[in-house]
N, C-alpha and C positions, 0 to 999 in steps of 0.2 A: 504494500500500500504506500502511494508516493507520503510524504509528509506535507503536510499545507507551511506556507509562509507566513510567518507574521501578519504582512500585509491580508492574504486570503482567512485567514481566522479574524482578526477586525472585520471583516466586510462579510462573514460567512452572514447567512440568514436565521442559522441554528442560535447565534450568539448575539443579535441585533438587538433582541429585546431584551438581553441583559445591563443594568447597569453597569458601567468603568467604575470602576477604583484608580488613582492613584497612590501611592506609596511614596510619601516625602525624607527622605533620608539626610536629616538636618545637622551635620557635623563641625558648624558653626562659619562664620565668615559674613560676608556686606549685607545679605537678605536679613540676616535677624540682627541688626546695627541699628542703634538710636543714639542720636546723640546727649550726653554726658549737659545734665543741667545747668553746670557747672561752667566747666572747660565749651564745651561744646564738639567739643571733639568726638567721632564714632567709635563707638564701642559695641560688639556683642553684646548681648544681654537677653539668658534666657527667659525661653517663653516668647519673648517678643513676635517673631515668626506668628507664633500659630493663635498668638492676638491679635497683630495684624491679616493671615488670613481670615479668621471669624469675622472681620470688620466689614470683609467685603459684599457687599447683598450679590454680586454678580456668582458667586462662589458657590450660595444657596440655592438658583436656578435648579429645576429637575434636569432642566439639559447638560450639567455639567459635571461631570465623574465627580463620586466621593471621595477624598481623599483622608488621610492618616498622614499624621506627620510624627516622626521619630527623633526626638532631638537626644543627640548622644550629653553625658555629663562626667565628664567635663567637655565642654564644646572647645572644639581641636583648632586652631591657626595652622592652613595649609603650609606655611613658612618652616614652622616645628612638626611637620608632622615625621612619621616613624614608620618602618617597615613594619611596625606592629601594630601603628594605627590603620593602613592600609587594610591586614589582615582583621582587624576589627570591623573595617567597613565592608570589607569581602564577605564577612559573616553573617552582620545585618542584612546584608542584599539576598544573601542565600537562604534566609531564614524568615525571611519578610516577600 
């Protein structure tokens, strides 16, 4: 049996009337940045993300996938990250 592609599983008929899910895999960086009361300056700051998504009424539409969002803790700066961070986010993705 050939196997379908990606593409042909999205557009199959069998799975049209399923809802999307997205899976957000939030391992910190500019998306969940506000700036600093203070300084003014951006910083990280969890949570913020998935407050900002809830804020949005466009998000809440039935036409638009449900989405999950996963924010790792401690949230990682790509700059420092580690071959062991990597494999942590290899895992989430495998497991999610």
């Amino acid at each position: 049996k050939k196997m379908a592609t990606f593409t042909e599983e999205i557009l199959s008929p069998e799975l049209s009337h399923k809802k999307k899910s997205i899976c957000i895999i939030f391992t910190g960086g500019t998306l969940g940045m506000e700036p600093d009361p203070v300084s003014g300056a951006l910083e990280v700051v969890p949570g913020f993300l998935t407050k900002q998504m809830a804020a949005m009424p466009e998000l809440s539409n039935n036409e638009m996938p449900d989405y999950e969002i996963i924010e790792f803790d401690p949230l990682l700066d790509s700059s420092d990250m580690s071959p062991a961070d990597w494999v942590k986010i290899a895992s989430c993705i495998e497991e999610n």
